[in-house]
N, CA and C atoms of all chains as a GROMACS GRO file, in nm:
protein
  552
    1UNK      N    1  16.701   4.057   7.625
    1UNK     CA    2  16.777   4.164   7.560
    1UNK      C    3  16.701   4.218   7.439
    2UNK      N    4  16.716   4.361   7.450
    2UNK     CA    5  16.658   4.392   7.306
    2UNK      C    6  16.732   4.421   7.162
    3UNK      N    7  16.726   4.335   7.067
    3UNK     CA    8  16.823   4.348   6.934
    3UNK      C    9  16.771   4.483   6.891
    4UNK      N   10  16.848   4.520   6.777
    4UNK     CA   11  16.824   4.645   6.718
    4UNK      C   12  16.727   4.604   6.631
    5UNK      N   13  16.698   4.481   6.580
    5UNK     CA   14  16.548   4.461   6.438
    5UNK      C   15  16.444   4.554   6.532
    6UNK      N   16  16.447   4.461   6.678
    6UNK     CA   17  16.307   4.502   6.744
    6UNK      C   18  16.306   4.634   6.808
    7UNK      N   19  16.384   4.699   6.843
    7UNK     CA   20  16.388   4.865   6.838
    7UNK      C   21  16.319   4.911   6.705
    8UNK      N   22  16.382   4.866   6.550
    8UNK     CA   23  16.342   4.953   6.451
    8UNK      C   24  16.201   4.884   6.444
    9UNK      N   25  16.147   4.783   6.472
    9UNK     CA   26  16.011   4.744   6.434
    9UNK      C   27  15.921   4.833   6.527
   10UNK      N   28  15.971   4.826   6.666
   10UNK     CA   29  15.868   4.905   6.801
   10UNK      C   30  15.877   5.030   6.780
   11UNK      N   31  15.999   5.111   6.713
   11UNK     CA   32  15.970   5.295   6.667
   11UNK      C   33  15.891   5.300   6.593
   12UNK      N   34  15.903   5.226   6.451
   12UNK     CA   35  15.800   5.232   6.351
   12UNK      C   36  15.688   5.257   6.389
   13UNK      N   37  15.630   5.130   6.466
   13UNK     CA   38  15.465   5.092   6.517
   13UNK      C   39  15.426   5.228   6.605
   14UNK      N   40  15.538   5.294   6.654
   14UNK     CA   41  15.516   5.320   6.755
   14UNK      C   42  15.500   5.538   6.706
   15UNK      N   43  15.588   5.550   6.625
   15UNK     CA   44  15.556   5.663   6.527
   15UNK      C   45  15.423   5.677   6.452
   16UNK      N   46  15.386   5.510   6.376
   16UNK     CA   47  15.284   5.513   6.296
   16UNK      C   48  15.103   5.563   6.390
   17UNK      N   49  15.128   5.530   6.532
   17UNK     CA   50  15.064   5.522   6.604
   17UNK      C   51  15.062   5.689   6.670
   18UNK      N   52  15.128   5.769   6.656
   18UNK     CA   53  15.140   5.897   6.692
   18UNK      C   54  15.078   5.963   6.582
   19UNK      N   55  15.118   5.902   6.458
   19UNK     CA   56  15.101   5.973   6.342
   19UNK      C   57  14.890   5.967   6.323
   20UNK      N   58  14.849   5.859   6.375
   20UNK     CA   59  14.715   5.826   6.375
   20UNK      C   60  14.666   5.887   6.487
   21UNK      N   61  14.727   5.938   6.589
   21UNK     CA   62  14.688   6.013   6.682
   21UNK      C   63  14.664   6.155   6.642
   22UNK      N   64  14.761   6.181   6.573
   22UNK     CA   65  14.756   6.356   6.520
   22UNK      C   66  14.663   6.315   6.412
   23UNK      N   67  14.604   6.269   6.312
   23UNK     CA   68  14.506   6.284   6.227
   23UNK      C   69  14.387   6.308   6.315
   24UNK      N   70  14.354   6.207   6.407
   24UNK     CA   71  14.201   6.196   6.526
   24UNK      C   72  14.203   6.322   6.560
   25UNK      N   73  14.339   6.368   6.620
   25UNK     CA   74  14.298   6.528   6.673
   25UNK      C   75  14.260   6.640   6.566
   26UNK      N   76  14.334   6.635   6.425
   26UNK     CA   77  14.265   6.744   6.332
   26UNK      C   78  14.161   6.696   6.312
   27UNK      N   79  14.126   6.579   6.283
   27UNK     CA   80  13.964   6.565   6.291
   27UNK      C   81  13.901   6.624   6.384
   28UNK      N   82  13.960   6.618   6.487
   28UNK     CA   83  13.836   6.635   6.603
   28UNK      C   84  13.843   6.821   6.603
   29UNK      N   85  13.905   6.886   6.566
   29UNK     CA   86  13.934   7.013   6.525
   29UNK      C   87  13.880   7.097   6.411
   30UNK      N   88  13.862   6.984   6.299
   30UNK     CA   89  13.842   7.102   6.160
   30UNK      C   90  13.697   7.025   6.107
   31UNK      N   91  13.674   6.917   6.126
   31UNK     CA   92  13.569   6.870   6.120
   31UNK      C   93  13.443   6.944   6.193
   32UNK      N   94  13.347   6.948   6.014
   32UNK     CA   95  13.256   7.068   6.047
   32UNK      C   96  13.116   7.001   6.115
   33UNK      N   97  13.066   6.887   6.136
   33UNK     CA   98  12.967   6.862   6.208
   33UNK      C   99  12.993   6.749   6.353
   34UNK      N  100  12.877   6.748   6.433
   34UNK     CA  101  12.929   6.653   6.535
   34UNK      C  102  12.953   6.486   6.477
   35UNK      N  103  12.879   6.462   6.460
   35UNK     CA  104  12.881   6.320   6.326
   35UNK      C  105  13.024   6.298   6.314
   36UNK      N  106  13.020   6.367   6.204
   36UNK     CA  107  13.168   6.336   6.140
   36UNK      C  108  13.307   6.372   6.240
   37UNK      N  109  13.263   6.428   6.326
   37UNK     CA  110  13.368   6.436   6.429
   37UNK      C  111  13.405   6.325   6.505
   38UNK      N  112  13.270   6.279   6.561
   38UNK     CA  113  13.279   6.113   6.634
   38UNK      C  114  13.325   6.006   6.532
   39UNK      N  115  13.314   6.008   6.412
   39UNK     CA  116  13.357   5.934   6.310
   39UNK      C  117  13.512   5.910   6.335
   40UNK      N  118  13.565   6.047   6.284
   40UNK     CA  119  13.714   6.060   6.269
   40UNK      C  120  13.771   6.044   6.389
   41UNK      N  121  13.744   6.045   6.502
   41UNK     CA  122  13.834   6.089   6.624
   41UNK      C  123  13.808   5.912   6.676
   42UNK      N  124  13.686   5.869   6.686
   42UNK     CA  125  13.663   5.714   6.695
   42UNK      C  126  13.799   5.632   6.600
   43UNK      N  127  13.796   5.670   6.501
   43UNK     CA  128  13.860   5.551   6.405
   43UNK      C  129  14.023   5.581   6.416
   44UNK      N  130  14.066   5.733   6.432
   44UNK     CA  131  14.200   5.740   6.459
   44UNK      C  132  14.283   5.734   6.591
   45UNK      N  133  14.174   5.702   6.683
   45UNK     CA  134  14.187   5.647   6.821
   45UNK      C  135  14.227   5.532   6.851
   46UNK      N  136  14.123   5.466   6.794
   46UNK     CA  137  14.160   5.275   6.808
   46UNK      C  138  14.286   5.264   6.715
   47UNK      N  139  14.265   5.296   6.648
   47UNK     CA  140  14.403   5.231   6.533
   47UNK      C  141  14.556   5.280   6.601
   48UNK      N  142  14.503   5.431   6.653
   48UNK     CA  143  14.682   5.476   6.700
   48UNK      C  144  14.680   5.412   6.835
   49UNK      N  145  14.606   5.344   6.944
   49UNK     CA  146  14.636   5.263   7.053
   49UNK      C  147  14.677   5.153   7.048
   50UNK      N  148  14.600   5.086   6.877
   50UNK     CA  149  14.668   4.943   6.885
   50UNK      C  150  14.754   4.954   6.823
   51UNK      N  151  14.819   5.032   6.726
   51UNK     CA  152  14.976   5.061   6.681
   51UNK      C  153  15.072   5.084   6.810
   52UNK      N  154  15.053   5.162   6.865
   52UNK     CA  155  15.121   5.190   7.044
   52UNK      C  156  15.172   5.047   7.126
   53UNK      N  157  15.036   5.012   7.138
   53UNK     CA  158  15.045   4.897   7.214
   53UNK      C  159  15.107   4.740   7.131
   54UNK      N  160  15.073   4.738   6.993
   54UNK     CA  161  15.151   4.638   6.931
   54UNK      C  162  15.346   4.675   6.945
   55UNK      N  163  15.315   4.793   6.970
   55UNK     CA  164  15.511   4.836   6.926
   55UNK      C  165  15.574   4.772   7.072
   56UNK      N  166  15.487   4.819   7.194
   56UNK     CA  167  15.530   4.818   7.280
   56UNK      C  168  15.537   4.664   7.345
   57UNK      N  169  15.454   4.589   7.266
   57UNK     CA  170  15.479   4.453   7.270
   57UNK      C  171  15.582   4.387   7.228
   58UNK      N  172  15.612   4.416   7.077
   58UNK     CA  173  15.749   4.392   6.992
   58UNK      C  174  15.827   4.411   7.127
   59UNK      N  175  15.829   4.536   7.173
   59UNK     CA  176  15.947   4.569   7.253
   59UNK      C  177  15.973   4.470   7.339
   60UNK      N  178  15.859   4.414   7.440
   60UNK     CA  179  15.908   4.345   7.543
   60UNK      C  180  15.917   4.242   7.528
   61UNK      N  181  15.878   4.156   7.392
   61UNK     CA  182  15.926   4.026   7.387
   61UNK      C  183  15.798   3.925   7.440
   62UNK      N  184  15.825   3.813   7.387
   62UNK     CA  185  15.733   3.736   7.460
   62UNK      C  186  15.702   3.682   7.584
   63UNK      N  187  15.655   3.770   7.691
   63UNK     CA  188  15.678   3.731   7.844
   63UNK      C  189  15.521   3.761   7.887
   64UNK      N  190  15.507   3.759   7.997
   64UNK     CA  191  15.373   3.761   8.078
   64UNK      C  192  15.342   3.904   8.044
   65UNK      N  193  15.437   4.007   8.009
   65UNK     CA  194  15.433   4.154   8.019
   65UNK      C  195  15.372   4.192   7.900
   66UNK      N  196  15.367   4.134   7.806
   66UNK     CA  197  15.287   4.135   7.649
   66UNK      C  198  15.204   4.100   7.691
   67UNK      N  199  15.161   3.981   7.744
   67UNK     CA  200  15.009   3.919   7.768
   67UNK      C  201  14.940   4.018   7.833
   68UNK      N  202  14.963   4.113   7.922
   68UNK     CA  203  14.901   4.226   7.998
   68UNK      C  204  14.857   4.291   7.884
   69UNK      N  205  14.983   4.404   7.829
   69UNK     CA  206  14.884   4.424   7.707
   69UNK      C  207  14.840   4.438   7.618
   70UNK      N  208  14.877   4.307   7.594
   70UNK     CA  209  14.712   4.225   7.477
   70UNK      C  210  14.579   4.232   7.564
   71UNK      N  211  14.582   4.238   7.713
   71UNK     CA  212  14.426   4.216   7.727
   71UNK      C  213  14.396   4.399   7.756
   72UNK      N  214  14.513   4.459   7.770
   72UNK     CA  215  14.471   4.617   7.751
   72UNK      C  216  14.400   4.675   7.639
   73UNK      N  217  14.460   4.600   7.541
   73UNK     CA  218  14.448   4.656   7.390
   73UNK      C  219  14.292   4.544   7.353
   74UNK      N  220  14.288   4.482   7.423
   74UNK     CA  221  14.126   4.369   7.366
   74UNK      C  222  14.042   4.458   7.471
   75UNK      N  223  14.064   4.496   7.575
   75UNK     CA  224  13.965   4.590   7.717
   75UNK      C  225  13.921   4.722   7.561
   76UNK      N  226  14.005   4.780   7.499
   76UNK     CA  227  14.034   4.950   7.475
   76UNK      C  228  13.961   4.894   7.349
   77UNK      N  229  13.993   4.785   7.278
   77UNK     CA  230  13.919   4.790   7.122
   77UNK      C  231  13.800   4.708   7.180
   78UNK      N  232  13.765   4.691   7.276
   78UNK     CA  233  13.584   4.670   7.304
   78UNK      C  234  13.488   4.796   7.358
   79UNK      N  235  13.588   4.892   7.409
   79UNK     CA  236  13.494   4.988   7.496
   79UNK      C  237  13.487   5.121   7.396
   80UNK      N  238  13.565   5.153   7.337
   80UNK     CA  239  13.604   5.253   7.231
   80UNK      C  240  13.561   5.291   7.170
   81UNK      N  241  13.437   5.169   7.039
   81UNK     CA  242  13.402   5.192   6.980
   81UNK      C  243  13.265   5.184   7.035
   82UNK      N  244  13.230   5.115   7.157
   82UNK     CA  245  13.116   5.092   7.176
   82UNK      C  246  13.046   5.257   7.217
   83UNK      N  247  13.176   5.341   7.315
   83UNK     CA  248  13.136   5.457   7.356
   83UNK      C  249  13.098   5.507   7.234
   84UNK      N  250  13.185   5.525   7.124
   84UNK     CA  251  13.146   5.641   7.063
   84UNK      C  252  13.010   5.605   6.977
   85UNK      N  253  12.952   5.486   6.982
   85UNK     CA  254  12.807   5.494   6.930
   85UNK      C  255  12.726   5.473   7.048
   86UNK      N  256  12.709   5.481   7.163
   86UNK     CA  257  12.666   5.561   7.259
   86UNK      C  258  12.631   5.686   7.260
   87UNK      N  259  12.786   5.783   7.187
   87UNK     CA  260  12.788   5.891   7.243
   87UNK      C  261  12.689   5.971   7.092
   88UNK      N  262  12.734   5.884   6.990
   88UNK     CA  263  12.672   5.913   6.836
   88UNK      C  264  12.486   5.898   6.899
   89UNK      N  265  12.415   5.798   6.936
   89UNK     CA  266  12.303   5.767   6.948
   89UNK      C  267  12.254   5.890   7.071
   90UNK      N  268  12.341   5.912   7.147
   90UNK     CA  269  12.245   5.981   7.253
   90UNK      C  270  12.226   6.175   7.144
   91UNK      N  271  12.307   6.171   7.084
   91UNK     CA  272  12.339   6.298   6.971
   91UNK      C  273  12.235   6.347   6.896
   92UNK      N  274  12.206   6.196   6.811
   92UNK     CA  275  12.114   6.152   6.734
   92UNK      C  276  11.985   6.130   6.773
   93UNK      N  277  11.921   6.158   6.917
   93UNK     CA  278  11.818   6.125   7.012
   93UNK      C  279  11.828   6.299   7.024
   94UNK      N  280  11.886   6.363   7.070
   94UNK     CA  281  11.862   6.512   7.086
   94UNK      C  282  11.819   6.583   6.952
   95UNK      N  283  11.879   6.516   6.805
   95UNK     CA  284  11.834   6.596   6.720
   95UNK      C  285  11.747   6.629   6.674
   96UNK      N  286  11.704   6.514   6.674
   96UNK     CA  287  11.540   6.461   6.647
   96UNK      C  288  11.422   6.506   6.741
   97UNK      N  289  11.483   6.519   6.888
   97UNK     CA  290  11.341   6.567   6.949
   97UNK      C  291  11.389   6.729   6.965
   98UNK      N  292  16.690   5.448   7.290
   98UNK     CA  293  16.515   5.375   7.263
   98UNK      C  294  16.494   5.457   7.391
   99UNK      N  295  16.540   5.478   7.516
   99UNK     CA  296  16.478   5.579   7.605
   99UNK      C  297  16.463   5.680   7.619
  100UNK      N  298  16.537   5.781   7.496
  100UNK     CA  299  16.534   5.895   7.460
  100UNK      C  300  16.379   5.939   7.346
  101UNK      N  301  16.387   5.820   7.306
  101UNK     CA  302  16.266   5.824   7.191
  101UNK      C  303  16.151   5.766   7.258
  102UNK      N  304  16.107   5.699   7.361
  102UNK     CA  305  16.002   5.681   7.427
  102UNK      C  306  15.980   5.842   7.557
  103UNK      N  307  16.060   5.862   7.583
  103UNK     CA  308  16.072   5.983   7.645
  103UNK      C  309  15.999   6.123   7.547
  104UNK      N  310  16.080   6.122   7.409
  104UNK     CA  311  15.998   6.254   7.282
  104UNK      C  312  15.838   6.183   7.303
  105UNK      N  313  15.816   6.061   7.306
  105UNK     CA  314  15.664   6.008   7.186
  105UNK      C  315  15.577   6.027   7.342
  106UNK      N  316  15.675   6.044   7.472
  106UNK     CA  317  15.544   6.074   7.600
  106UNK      C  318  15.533   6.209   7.589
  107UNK      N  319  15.600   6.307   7.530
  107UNK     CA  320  15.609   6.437   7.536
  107UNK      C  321  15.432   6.495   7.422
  108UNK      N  322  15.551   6.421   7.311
  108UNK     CA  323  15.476   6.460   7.207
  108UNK      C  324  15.279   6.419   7.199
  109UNK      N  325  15.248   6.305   7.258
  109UNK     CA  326  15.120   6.284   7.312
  109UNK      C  327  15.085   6.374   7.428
  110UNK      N  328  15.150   6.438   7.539
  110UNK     CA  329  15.092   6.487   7.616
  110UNK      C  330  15.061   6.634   7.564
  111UNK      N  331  15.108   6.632   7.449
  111UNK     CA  332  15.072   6.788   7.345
  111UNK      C  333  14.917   6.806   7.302
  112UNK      N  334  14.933   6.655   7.219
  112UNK     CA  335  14.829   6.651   7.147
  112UNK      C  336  14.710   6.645   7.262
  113UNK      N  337  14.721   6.578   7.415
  113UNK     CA  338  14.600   6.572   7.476
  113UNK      C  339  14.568   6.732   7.567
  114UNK      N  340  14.652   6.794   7.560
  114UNK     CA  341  14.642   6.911   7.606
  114UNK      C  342  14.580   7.018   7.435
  115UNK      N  343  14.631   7.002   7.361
  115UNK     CA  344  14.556   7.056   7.248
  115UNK      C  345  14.349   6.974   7.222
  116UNK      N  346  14.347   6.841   7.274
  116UNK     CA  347  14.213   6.817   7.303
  116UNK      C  348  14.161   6.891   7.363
  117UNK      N  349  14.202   6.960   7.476
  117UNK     CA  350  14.147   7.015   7.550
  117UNK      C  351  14.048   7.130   7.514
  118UNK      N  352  14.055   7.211   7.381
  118UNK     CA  353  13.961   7.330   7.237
  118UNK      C  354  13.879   7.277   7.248
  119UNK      N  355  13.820   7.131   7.164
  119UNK     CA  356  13.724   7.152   7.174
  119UNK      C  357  13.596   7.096   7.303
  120UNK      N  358  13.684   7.051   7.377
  120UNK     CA  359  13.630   7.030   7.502
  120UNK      C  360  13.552   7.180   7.584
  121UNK      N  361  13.633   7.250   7.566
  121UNK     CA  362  13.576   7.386   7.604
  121UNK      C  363  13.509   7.451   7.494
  122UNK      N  364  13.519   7.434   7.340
  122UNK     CA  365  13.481   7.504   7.267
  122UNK      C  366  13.350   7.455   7.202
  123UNK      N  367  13.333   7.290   7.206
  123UNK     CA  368  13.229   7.243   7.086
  123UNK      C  369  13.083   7.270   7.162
  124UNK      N  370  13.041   7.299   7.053
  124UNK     CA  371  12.875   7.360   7.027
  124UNK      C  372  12.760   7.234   7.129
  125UNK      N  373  12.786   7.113   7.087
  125UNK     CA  374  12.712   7.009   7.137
  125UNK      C  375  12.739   6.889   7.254
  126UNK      N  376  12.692   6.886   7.356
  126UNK     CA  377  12.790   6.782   7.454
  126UNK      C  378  12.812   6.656   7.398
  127UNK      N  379  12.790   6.648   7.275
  127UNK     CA  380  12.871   6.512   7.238
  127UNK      C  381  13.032   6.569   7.178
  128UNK      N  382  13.046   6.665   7.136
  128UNK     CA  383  13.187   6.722   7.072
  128UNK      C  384  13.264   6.719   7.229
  129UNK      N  385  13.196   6.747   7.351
  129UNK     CA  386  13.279   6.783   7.483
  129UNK      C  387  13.331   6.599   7.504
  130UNK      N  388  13.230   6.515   7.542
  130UNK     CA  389  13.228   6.389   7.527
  130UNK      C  390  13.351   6.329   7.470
  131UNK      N  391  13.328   6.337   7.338
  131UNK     CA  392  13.430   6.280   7.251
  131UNK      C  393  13.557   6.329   7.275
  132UNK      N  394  13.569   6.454   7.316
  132UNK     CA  395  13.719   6.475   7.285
  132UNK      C  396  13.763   6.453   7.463
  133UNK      N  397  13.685   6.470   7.524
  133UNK     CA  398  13.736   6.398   7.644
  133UNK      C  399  13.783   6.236   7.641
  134UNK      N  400  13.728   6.137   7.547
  134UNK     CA  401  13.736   5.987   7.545
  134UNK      C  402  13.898   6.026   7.499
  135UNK      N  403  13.872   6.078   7.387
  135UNK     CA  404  14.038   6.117   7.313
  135UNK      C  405  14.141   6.137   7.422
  136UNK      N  406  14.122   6.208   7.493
  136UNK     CA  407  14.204   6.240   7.622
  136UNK      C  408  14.254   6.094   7.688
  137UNK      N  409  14.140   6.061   7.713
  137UNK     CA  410  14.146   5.924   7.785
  137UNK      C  411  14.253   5.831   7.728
  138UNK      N  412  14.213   5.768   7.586
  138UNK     CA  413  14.289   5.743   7.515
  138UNK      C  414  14.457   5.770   7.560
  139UNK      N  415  14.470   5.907   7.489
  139UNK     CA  416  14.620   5.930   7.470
  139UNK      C  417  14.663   5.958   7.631
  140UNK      N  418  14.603   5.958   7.709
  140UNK     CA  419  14.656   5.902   7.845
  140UNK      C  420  14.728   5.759   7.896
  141UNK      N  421  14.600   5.673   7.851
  141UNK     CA  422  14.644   5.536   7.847
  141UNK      C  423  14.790   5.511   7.788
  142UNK      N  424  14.804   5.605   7.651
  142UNK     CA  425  14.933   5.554   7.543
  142UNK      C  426  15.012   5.552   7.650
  143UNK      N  427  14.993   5.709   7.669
  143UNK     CA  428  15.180   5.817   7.818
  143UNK      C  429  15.181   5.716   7.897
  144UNK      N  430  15.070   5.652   7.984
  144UNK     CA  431  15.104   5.584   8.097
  144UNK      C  432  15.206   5.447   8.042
  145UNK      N  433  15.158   5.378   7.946
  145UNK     CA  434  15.191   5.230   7.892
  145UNK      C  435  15.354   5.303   7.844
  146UNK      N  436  15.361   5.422   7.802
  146UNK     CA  437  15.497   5.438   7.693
  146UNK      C  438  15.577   5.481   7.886
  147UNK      N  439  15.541   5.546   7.960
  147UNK     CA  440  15.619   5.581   8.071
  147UNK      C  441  15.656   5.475   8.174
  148UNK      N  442  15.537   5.325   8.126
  148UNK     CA  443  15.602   5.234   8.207
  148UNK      C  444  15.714   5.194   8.138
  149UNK      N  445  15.720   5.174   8.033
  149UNK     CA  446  15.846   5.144   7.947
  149UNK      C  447  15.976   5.181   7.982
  150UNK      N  448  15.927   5.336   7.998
  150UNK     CA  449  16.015   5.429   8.028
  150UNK      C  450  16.129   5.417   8.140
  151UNK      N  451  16.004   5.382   8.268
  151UNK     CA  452  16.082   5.388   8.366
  151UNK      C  453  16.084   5.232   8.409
  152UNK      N  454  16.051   5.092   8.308
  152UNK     CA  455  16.067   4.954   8.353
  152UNK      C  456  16.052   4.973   8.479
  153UNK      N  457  15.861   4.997   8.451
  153UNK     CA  458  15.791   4.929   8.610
  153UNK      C  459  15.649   4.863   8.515
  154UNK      N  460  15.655   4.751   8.588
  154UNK     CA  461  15.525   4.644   8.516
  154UNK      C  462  15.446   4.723   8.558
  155UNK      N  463  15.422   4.787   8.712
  155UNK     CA  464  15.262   4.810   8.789
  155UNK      C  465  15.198   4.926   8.716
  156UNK      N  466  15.268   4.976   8.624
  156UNK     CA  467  15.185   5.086   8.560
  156UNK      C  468  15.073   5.018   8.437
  157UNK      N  469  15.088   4.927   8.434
  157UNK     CA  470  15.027   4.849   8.277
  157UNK      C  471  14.824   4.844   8.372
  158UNK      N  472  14.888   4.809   8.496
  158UNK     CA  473  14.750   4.753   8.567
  158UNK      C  474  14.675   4.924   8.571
  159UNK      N  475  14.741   5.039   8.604
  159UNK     CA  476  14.712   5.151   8.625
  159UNK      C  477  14.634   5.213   8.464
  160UNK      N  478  14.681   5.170   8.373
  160UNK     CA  479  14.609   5.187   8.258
  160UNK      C  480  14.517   5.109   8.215
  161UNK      N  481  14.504   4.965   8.270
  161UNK     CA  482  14.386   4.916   8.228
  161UNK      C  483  14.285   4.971   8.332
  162UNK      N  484  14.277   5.007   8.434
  162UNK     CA  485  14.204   5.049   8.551
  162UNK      C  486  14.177   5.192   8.489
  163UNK      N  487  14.261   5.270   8.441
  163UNK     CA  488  14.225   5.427   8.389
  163UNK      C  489  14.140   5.409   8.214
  164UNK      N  490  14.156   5.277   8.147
  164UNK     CA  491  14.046   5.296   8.070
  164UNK      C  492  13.904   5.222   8.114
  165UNK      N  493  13.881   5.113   8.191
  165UNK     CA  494  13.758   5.070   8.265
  165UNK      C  495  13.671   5.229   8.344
  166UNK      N  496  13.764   5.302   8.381
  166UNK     CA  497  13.701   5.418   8.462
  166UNK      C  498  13.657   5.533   8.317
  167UNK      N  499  13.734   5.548   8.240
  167UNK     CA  500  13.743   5.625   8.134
  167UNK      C  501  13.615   5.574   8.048
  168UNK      N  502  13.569   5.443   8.033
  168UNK     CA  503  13.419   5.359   8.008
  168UNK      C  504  13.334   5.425   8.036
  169UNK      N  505  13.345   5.368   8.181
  169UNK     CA  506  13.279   5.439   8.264
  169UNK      C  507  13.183   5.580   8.281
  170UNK      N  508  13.292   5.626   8.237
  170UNK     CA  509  13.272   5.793   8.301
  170UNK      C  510  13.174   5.821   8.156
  171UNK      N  511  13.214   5.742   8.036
  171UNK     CA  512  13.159   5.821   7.920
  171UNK      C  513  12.999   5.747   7.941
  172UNK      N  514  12.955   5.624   7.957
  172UNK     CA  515  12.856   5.608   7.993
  172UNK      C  516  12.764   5.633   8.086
  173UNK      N  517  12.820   5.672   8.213
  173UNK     CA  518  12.721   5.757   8.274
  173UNK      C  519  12.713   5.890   8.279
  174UNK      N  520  12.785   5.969   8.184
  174UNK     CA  521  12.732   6.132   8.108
  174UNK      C  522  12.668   6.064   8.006
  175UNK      N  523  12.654   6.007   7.945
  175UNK     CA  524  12.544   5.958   7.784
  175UNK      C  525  12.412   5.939   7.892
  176UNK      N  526  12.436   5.870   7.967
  176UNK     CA  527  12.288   5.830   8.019
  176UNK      C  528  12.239   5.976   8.134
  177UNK      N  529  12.299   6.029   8.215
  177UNK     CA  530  12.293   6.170   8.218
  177UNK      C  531  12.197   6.208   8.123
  178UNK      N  532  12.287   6.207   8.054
  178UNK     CA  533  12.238   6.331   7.895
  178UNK      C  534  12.096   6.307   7.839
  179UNK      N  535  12.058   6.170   7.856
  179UNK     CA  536  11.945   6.113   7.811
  179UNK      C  537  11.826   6.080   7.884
  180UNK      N  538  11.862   6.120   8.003
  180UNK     CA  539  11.731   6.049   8.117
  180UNK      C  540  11.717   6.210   8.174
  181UNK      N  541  11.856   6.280   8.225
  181UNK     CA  542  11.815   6.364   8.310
  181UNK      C  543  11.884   6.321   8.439
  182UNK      N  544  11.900   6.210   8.487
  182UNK     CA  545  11.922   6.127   8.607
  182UNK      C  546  11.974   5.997   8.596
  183UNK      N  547  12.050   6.004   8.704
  183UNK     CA  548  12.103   5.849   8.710
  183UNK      C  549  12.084   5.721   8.780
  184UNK      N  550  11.961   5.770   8.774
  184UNK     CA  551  11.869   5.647   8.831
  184UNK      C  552  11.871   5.514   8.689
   0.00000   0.00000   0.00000
């Protein structure tokens, strides 16, 4: 069953995580070079998925269905950041030559 | 709580359809890149917030499978981008 604490804890997480979503996108919008674009849109990415995915854990309680994803949210904060200095280095390889 | 997981799938499928500028608009294929990963991203959220939604587990597996491919996809356009080929 879900109490009302863990509703108001999983909206919170789960707002705060929207709210880090809309910063990544004005970054990725008003931000004047490519650099600083991969910067901002990298860092307000990971943070608003694992706010998402922590709320949505609160929500379901401690069952096999959290353990899923926790290994979603450990898959997304390993590949995430790795792309975007991938995507920074191959950038940084065109500028130069 | 199903009315408000219902707004927060809405309200993300805004923001990934507003990604979509500078995907068509940025100057350098890393600006196209990036804001495609972003996409990816706030896909993963909709899918995880719509299994909620509609209490079905099998969607959780459908989002870890849509960010392994979403990996994916961004590493072999980087290496694309850098060789020429995907050899």
């Amino acid at each position: 069953m879900i109490t009302l604490i863990q509703e108001i804890v999983a909206g919170t997480l789960i707002v705060l995580g929207m709210f880090f979503f809309l910063v990544a996108l004005l970054g990725l919008l008003r931000m004047p070079d490519v650099f600083s674009r991969i910067h901002t849109t990298t860092k307000g990415d990971t943070l608003g998925i694992g706010l998402i995915i922590v709320g949505l854990m609160v929500l379901s309680g401690f069952t096999a269905l959290s353990l899923k994803l926790f290994v979603t949210l450990v898959l997304i904060w390993i590949t995430t950041p790795t792309a975007a200095h991938l995507i920074a280095k191959s950038e940084y390889e065109r500028d130069a030559s | 709580m199903l009315n408000f997981l219902l707004g927060s799938t809405l309200f993300l499928s805004l923001l990934s359809l507003v990604s979509i500028y500078r995907a068509f608009q940025g100057p350098t294929p890393g600006d196209r890149i990036i804001s495609i990963n972003l996409m990816t991203t706030l896909v993963i959220a909709i899918i995880l917030l719509l299994s909620f939604y509609f209490s079905e587990e099998s969607y959780i597996d459908v989002a870890i499978l849509y960010a392994m491919i979403g990996f994916l996809m961004t590493v072999a356009v980087v290496k694309y981008l850098q060789k020429g080929s995907l050899k």
